[in-house]
N, C-alpha and C positions, 0 to 999 in steps of 0.2 A: 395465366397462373390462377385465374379467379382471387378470390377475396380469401382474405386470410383472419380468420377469427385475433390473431393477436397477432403485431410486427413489434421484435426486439430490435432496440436501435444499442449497438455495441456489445464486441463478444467478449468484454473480461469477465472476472469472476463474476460479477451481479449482473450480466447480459446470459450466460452461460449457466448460474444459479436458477433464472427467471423463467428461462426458456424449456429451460430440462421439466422442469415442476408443470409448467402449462402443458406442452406437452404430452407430461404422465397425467395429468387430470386432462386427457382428451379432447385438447383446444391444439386447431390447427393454426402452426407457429411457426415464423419463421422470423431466423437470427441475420441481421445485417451488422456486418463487418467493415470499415474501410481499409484494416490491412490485411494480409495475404492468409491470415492464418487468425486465430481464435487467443486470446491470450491478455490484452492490454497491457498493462504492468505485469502479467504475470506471461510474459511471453518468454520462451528461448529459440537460441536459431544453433545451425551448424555453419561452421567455416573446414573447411582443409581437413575434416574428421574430425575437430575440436565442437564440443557441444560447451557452451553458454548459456544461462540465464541472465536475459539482459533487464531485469528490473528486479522483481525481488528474487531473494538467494535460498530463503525459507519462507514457512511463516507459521503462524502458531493456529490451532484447532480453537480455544479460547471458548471451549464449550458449544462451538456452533461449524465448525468445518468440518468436524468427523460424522457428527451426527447427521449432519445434513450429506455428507455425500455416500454415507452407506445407506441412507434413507433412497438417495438417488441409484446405489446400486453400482457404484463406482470404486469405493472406497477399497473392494480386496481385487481390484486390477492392479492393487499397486503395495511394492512392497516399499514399508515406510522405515525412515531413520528418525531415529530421536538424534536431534544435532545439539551438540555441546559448542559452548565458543570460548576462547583465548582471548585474556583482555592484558595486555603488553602494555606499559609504561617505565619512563625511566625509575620511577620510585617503587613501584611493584607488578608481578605477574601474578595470575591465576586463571585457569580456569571455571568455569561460570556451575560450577555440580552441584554447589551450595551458599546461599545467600551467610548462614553463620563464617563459613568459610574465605567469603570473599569480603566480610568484615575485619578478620582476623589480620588478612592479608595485606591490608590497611591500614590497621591498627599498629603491626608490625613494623610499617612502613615511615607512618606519624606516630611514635611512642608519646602518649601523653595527649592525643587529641581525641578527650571523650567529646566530641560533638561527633566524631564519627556512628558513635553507639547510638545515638541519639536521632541520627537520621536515619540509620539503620532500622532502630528500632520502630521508627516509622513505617519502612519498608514493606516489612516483615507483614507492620496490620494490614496497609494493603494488599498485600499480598494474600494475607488470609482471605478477605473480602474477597477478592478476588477467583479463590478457589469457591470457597464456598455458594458465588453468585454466576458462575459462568455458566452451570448446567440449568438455573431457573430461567436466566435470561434465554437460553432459548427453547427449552423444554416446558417451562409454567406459564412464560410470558406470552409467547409463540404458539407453541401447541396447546394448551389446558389453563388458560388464563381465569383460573377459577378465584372467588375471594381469596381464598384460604391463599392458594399460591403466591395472587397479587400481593396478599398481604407479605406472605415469607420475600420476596423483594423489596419493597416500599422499606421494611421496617429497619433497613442497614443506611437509608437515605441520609440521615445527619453525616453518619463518619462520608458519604458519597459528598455531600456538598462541601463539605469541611476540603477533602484531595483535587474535588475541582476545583475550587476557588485558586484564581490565577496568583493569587501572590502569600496563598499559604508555602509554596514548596521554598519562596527565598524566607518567610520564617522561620521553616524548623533548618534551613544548611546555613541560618546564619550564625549554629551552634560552632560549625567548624573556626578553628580560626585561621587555619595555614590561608592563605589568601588566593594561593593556585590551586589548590584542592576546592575550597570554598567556588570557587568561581567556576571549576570542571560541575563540581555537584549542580549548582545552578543554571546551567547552560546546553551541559551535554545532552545527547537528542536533537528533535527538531524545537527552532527558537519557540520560544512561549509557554514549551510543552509542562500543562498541570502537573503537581506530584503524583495522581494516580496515576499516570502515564508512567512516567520515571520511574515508578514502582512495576510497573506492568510490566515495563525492559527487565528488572531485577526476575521477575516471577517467569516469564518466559523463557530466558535465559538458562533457567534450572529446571523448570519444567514443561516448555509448551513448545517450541521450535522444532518443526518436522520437515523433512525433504520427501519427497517419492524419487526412488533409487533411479528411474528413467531420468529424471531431470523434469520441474516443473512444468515446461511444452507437455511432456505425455499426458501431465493430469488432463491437463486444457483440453488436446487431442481426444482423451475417450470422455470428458464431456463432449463434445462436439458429437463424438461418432453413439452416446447414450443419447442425445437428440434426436439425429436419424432412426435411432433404432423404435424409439416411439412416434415416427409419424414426421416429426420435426423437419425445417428445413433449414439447411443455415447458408449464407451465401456469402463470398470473402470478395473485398477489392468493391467495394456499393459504399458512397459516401451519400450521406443525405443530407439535403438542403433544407429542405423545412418539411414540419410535422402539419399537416394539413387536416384546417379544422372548417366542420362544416354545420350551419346551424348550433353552433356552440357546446355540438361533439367533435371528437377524433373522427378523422376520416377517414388517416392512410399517411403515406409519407411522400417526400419526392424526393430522388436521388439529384445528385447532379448530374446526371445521363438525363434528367427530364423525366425519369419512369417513374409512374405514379404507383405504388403499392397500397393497394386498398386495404384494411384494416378494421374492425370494427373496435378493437384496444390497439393499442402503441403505450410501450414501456421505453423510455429513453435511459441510457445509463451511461452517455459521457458528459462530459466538459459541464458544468453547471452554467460558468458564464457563459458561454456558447449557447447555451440551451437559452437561457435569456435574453440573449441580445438577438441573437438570430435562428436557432432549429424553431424554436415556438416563436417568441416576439415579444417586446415589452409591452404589447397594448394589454396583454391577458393580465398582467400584475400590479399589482398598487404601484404608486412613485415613490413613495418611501422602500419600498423591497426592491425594485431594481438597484436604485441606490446604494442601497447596500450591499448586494450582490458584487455592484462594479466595486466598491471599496475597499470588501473585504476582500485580504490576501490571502495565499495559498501558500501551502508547502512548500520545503525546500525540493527544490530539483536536486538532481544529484550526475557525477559524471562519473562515467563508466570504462574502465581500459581490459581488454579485452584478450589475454596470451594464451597459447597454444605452445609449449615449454617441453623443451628437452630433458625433462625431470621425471622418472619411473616413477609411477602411482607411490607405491610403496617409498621411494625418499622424501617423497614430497607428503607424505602422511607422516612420515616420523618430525619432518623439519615443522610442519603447521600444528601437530599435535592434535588441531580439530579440522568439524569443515569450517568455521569459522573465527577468524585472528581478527579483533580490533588492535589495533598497534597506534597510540597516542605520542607522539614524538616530544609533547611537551601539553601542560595544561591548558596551556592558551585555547579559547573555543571561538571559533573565526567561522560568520555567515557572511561567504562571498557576495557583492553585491556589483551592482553597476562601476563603480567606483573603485572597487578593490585595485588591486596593485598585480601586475604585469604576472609575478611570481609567488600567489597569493596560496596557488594548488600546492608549492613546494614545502609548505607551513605547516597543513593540512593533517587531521588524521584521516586514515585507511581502513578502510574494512578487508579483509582477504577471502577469498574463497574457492574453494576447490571440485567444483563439482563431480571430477572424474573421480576422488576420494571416496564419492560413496558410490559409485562403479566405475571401473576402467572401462568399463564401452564406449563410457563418454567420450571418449578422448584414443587418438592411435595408439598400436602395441608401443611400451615402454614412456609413452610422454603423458603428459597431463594439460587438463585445462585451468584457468586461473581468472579470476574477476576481481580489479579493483575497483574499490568504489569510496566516492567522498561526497561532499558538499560542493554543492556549486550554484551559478546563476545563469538564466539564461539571457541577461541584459551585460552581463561581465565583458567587459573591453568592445562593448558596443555589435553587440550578442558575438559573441567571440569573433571578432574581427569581417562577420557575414553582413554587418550593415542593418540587418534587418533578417525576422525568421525567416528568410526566403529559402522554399529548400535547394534552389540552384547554390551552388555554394561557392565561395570565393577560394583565389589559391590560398590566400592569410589565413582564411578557417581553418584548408587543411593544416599548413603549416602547425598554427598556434594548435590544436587539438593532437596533434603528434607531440609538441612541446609537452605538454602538460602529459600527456600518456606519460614521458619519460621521466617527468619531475614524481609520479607516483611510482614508477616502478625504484626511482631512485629511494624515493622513502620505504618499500618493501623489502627492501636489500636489505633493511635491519633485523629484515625476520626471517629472510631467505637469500643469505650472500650468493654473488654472484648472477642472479639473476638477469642484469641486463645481456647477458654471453649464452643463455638459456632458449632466449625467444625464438620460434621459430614462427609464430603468426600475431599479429599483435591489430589490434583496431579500437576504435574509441568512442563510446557513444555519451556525447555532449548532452546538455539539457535541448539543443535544438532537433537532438535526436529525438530526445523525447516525446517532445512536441509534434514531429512528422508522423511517430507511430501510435500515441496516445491519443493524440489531439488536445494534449489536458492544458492548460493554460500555462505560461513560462516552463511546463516540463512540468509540474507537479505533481511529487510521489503518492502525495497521502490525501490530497483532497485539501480540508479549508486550512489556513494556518490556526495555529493553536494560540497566537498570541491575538490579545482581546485589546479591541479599541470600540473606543462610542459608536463608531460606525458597523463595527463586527456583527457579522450575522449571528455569532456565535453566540449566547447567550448563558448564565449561570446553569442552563441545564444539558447547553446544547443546541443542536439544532436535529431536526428530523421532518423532513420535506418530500414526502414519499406522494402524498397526494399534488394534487396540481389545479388550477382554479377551471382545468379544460374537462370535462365527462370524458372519460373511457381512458384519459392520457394521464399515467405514473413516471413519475420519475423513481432511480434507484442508483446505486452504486455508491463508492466512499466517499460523494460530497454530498447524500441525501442525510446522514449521520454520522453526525459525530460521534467519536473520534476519529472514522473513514479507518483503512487499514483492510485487512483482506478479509478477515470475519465480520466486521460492520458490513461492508459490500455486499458480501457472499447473502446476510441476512433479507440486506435490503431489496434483494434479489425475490426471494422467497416471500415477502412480506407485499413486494407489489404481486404476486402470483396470486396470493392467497386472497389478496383483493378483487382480483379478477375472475379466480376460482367462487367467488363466495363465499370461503369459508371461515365458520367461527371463531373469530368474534369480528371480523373483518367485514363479514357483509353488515353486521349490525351495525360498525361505526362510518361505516359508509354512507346508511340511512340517516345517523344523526347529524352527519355533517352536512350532508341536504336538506335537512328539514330546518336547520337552527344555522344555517351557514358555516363560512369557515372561521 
């Protein structure tokens, strides 16, 4: 194969970001994948003519997805939906069109609980910020990082530190007083997660959640095939064992076949603990940063059920209303853990999803497909009854992972009666599934956990880890910055390219971080 000016290690969004870019700046590239198809988290597959998204369902542009994939030249392959979502609880319904509105709706519900207003109105500011800083973050910061730009970012940073800060968000909800409300407000999302976050859900929600009408696989797909098309190589089913350094550059990589891919850059963009313990090696890093590496925890995993349903597109769009139903069965907010209780899934809220809803191709004439999704562990009942991740899997795993399918589709029946007399293909993918096709540590959705301890890498601004202590070798994807998510990723994709490319302001901070260290 000869030598390859740059080897991408993993094809999600910021392996697939990374490669597209190198590529189109004229560096011969090639993408290593260890699963069968391009995707990571953002992978779908087909069953029986039912199409699925088995990780995320949407996701939002956030000033950096659209820009960057019409920039790649991808973006009008694909016809896009702006997705609305349904938030169901016993105390009130709405859908998500307008944050005034889904105060109201609230407020209607709690008559007399101005803390509502109050958190809201919180919201709302970040939310503003929000709008206002999505297009600098990647447009002034990224491309034309000029004073002037730099400054128009910098200068929103107080109200930015203020929604970071980990224990402002139980200040302003400890306006609420109902104590189940209080407690949803504080909890809901992934555990720990800062107010900007929970504000960003609110902003998204109304304005930023997009599907491509193929089902997210096709984005992935014509990245993959806008690779090829400039030169690119990408190759599926290559796991690799270590990034091999030599004189204290990048060298190349080694599969676990033993094949050496010579390299004169290597971008790595999975597992960050992996990359630490074993793709690179902890001799390259301080002993206080390993440490905290191993410490800091990750995201919730999440578990996935899987239906191919006897439901015409058309009833199953009037019954869901959107492509998206969160359905809360009670306030309680439960982060399943090792420990949890036997029937911990049946407690649980759901997300609902329809992908055939924004095409029937999806899915065969007259039926539809269906994704549920919740919270989960992949340590729960002793990693679900498997002993251990091991992918051979036990009959108890299957068992137990059909159990809990049923306990969610039992809780959906609230949104969609009769459902369990509906299914005609049903499957489940556990956090250990996760783990097989991502490689990400316990299944992790989003990269680092959001909640902060002494040990936490995560720090009052963050973390961003794009460089590496190795010459030529980047790392990138949602554990290189926080907050991780699918436009973090997709950035950090671009930002190790742009490193690679040389290009401004990139190759200049390249120089100072070698002349003055890291």
């Amino acid at each position: 194969m000869g030598k390859y000016d740059v080897a991408v290690v993993g094809g999600g969004i910021a392996g697939l970001a990374c490669s597209n870019y190198l590529a189109k700046g004229g560096k011969k590239v090639i993408l290593l994948e260890q699963n069968h198809q391009a995707g990571g988290c953002m992978s779908g597959f087909w069953r029986k003519g039912f199409y699925f998204d088995g990780g995320d369902q949407s996701f939002e542009s956030g000033g950096i997805m659209f820009p960057m994939l019409k920039e790649l030249g991808v973006y009008d392959q694909h016809e896009w939906h702006k997705i609305e979502y349904r938030l169901k609880t016993a105390a009130y319904e709405f859908i998500a069109t307008s944050i005034d509105e889904a105060e109201q709706k609230m407020l209607d519900a709690f008559p007399g609980e101005t803390g509502i207003t109050d958190v809201f109105r919180e919201v709302k500011g970040a939310a503003e910020f929000m709008m206002e800083t999505a297009d600098p973050w990647h447009v002034y910061l990224i491309e034309n990082p000029s004073l002037r730009n730099i400054y128009r970012f910098l200068k929103r940073l107080p109200e930015l530190k203020k929604w970071v800060d980990p224990e402002y968000k139980n200040k302003v909800c400890e306006a609420i007083k109902d104590e189940g409300l209080r407690n949803w407000f504080i909890n809901a999302g992934y555990k720990g997660m800062p107010f900007l976050l929970f504000a960003g859900f609110w902003y998204s929600w109304v304005h930023d959640y997009w599907y491509p009408a193929g089902g997210i696989q096709s984005l992935m797909d014509s990245l993959v095939k806008n690779l090829e098309v400039h030169g690119g190589e990408a190759r599926f089913k290559t796991s690799i064992k270590k990034i091999l350094v030599k004189n204290g550059r990048v060298d190349g990589v080694l599969t676990e076949d033993d094949e050496k891919i010579e390299a004169e850059y290597v971008v790595y963009t999975g597992d960050y603990k992996r990359f630490v313990s074993h793709i690179l090696g902890e001799e390259y890093f301080k002993p206080e940063f390993v440490q905290k590496v191993k410490n800091t925890g990750v995201t919730e995993a999440l578990v996935a059920v899987f239906l191919g349903v006897d439901i015409p597109p058309e009833e199953i769009k009037k019954t869901l209303q959107t492509h998206h139903v969160i359905y809360l069965p009670t306030f309680e907010v439960i982060f399943p853990d090792e420990n949890s209780d036997i029937d911990v899934h049946s407690r649980m809220w759901i997300e609902i999803t329809c992908p055939s809803a924004e095409s029937p191709k999806l899915s065969p004439s007259g039926k539809s497909s269906l994704v549920l999704q919740s919270f989960s562990s992949a340590k729960w009942q002793n990693y679900w009854k498997n002993n251990s991740e091991d992918t051979k899997r036990t009959p108890e795993y299957q068992e137990l992972k059909k159990k809990v399918g049923m306990q969610l589709v039992k809780t959906a029946e609230a949104i969609i009666p009769g459902l369990s007399d509906k299914i005609e293909y049903m499957d489940v993918g556990t956090p250990l599934s996760s783990i097989r096709f991502t490689r990400n540590t316990e299944g992790a959705s989003a990269g680092w956990s959001y909640g902060r301890s002494e040990s936490s890498l995560i720090g009052k601004w963050g973390f961003v880890q794009i460089r590496t202590p190795v010459k030529g070798l980047y790392a990138a994807g949602h554990y290189t910055m926080w907050p991780g998510g699918v436009p973090m990723a997709a950035i950090t994709g671009k930002i190790a390219a742009n490193f690679i490319l040389k290009k401004r302001p990139f190759a200049q901070i390249e120089m100072l971080y070698r002349l003055f260290g890291r």
